[in-house]
C-alpha positions in Angstrom: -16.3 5.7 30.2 -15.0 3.0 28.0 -10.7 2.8 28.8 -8.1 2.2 26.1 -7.7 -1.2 26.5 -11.3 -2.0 25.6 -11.3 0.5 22.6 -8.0 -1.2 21.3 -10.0 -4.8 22.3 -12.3 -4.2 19.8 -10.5 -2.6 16.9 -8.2 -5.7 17.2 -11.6 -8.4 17.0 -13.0 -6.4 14.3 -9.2 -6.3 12.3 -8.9 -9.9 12.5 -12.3 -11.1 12.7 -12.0 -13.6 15.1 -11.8 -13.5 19.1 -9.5 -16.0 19.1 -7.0 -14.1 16.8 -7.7 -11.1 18.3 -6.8 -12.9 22.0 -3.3 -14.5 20.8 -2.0 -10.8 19.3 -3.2 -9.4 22.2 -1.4 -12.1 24.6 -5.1 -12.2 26.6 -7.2 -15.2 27.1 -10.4 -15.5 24.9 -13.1 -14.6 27.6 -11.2 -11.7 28.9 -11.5 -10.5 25.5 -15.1 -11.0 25.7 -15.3 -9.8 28.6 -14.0 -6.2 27.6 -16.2 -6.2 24.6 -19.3 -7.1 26.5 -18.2 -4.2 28.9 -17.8 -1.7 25.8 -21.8 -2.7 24.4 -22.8 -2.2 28.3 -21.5 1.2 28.2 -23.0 2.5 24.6 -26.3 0.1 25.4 -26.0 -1.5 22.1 -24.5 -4.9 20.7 -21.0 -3.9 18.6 -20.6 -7.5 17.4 -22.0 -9.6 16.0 -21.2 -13.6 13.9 -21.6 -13.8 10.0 -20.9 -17.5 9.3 -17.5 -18.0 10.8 -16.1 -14.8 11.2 -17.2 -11.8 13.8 -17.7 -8.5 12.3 -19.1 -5.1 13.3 -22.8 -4.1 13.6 -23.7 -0.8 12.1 -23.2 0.8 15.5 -19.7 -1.1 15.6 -18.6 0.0 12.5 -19.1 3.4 14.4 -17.1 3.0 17.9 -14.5 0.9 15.6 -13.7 4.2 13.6 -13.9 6.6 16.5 -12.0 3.9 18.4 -9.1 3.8 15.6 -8.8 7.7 16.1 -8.9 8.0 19.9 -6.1 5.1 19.6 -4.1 6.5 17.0 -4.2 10.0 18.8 -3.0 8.8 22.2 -0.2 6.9 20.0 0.7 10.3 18.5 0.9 12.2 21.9 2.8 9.7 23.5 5.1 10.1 21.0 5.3 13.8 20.6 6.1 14.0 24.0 8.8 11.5 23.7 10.4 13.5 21.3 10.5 16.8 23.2 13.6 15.1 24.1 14.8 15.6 21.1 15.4 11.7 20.3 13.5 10.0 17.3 11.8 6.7 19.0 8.6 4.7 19.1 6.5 3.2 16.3 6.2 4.4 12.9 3.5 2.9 10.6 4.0 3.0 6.7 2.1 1.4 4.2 3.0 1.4 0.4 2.1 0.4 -2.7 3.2 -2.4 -4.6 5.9 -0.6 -6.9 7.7 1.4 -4.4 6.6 -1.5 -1.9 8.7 -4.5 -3.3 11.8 -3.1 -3.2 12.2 1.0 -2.5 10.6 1.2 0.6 12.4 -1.8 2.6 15.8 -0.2 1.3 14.5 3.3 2.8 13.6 2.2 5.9 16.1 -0.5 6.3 18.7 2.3 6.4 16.9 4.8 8.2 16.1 2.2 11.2 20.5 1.9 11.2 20.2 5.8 11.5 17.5 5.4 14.4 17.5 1.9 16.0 15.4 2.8 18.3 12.3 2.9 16.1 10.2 0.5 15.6 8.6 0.2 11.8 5.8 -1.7 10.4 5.5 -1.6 6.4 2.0 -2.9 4.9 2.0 -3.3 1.1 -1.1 -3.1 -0.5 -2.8 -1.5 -3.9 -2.8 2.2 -3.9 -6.8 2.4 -2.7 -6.2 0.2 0.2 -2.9 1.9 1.3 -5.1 5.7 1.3 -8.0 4.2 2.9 -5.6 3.0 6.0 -4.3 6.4 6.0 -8.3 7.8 6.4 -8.8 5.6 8.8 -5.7 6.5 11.3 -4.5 3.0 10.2 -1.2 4.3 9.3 0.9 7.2 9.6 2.1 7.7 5.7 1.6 6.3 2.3 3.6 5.5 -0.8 1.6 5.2 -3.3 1.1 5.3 -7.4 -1.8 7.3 -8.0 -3.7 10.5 -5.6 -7.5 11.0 -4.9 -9.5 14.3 -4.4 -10.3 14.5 -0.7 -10.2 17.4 1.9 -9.1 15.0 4.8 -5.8 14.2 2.1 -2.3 15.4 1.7 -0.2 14.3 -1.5 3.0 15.4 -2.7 5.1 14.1 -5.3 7.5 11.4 -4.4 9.3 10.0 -7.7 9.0 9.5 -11.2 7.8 6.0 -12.6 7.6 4.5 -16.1 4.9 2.3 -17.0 6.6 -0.6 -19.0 5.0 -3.4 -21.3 6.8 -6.5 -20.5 6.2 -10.2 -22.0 7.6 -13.9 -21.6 11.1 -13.7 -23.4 10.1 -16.2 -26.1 6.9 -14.2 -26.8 7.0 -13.3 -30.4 7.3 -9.1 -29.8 10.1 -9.9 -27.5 12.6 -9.0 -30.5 10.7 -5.7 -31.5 11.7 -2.3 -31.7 8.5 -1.4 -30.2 4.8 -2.1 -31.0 1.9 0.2 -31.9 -1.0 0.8 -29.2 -3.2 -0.4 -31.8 -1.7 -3.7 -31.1 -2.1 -2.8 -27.8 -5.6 -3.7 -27.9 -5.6 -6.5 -29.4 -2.9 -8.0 -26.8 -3.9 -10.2 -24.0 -3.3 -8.4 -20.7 -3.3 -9.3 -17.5 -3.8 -6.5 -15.3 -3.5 -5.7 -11.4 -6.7 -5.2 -10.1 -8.6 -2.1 -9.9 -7.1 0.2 -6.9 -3.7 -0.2 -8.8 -2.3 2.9 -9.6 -0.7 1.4 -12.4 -3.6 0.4 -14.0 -5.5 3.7 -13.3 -2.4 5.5 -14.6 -2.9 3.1 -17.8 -7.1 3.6 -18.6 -5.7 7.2 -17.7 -3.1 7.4 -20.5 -5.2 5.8 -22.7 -8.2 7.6 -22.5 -6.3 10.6 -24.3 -6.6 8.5 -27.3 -10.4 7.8 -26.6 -9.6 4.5 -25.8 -11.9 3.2 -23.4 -10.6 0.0 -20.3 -13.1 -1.8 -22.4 -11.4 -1.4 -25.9 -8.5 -3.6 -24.3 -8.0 -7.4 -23.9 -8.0 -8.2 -20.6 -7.9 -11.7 -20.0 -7.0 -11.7 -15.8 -7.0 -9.0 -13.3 -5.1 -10.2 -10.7 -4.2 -9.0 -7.1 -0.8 -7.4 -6.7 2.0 -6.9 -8.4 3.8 -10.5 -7.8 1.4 -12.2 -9.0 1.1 -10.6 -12.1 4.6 -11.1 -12.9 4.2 -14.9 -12.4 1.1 -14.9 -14.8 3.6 -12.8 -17.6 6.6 -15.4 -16.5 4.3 -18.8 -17.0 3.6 -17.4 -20.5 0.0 -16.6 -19.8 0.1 -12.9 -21.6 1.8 -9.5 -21.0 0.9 -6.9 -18.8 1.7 -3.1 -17.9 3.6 -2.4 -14.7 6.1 -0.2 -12.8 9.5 -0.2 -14.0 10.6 0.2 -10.6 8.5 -2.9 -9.7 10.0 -5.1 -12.4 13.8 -3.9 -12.2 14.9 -7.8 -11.1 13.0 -9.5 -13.9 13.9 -7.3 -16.8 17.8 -7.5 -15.7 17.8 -11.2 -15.5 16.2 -11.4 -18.7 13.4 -13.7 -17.4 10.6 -10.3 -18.5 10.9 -8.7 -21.4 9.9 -5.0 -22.1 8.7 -3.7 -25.6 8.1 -0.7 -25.8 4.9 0.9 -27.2 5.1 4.0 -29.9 3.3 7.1 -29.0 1.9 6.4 -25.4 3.6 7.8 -22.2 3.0 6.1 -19.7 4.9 8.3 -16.9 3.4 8.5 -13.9 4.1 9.9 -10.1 4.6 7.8 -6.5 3.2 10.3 -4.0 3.5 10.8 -0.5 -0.1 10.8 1.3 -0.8 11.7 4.7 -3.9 13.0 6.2 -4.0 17.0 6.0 -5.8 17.5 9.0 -4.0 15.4 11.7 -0.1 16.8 12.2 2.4 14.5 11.4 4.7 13.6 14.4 8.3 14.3 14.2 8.9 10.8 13.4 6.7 10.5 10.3 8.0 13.5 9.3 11.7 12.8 9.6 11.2 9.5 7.7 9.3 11.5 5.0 12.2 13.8 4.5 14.9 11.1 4.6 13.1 9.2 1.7 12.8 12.4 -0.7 16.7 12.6 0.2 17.2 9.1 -0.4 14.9 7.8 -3.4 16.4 8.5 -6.1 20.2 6.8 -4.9 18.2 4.5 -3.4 16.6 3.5 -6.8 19.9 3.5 -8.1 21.5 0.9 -5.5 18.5 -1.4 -6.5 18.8 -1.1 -9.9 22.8 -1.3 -9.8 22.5 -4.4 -7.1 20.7 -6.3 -9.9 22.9 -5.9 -12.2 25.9 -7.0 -10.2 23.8 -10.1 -9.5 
């Protein structure tokens, strides 16, 4: 029967595709690493690994003991930590992942002040577009998500977190910088550069726009670009404009560096959910932190906005 320590072996090589890698996070020497992957294909009698070009990924039966592996690891974590807390005390690790809006700035403020509630916790926050953040979740990855838009699925959980405003923003000596506000007929004819598809904010925006039968190809879109910083540079070099979380772009817009105009007639409100998955409990840990931050957002937004001001 394979043990832990090979199952996490392998979800580490396949994370970081590389035995190397895989050997220095684990603090193991490369062929011991092997070694415990060579032992796992002996048990299932099939290879689990194997080299594309210069990384190591999974094999189709891989991909399979990688999942399962992820599961049985993140459910040992979990029970571990459930007894732990029969004691009453919050401790151990707590995994969150979050999207860029409520990932730049909201989240580190949450969980900077609950760790000085609970120092004994250890956090990890991963920032990422909102599909990658709910695919970690699927996959036992991570123990909750903040993130800007929800999907349909069984295996899901989402409940409203805060409110966000989609803003139109542009270089300050852009020549709508001094308007009122701009008509979404202009809209399309405007170049904009766009976080890549997974965004919530741009699904929030095709969304919103599609009640004016306005389809994402009607617009202008002259980049799609990963996340959320590096759409800002692209607006701040003067490149075009783009549509992004006011929460995300609270610095810019305070220190006059971004612009926002706003646009007549289109909402672009939109939700940051909580996502965890429905059918595996959360422990008392992912819970508490859950219930801190719908406590704490909203001050908390109000300290960040305030704190840039003061700047």
């Amino acid at each position: 029967m394979p043990r832990l320590e090979e199952l996490a072996t392998l979800c580490k090589v396949v994370e970081q595709k590389s035995f190397s890698r895989a050997a220095e996070l684990l603090e193991l020497s490369q062929p011991a690493v092997s070694l415990q992957v060579k032992s796992l294909e002996t048990e299932y009698g099939v290879e689990l690994l194997h080299r594309d070009g210069f990384e190591i990924v999974p094999t189709e039966s891989g991909r399979v003991v990688y999942e399962a592996a992820c599961q049985i690891l993140d459910l040992y974590a979990k029970s571990r930590q459930q007894v732990r807390e029969l004691s009453g005390k919050l401790d151990g690790k707590l995994l969150i992942g979050a999207s860029t809006g409520p990932g730049e700035y909201l989240l580190p403020l949450l969980l900077g002040q609950f760790k000085t509630l609970h120092p004994q916790v250890d956090i990890t926050l991963r920032v990422g577009d909102s599909s990658e953040i709910i695919d970690h979740i699927l996959k036992h990855q991570l123990d909750v998500g903040f993130v800007g838009t929800s999907r349909r699925d069984r295996h899901l959980h989402f409940e409203p977190f805060i409110h966000d405003q989609l803003v139109l923003v542009v270089h300050p000596d852009h020549q709508w910088a001094d308007r009122s506000s701009i008509s979404y007929e202009e809209l399309l004819e405007a170049p904009l550069i766009l976080q890549q598809h997974g965004s919530g904010a741009t699904a929030v925006l095709y969304g919103a726009l599609g009640e004016y039968d306005i389809n994402a190809s009607d617009l202008n879109v002259v980049m799609e670009l990963g996340l959320q910083e590096s759409t800002k540079a692209a607006v701040r070099s003067g490149l075009g404009m783009t549509i992004i979380s006011r929460l995300g772009v609270t610095e810019e817009l305070t220190r006059g560096v971004l612009v926002e105009v706003p646009v007549e007639d289109v909402k672009l409100q939109r939700d940051f959910y909580v996502v965890y998955r429905r059918t595996t409990p959360l422990t008392n840990l992912a819970r508490a932190f859950v219930e801190y931050a719908h406590q704490a957002g909203e001050e908390a937004i109000r300290q960040i906005q305030s704190g840039f001001t003061l700047r």
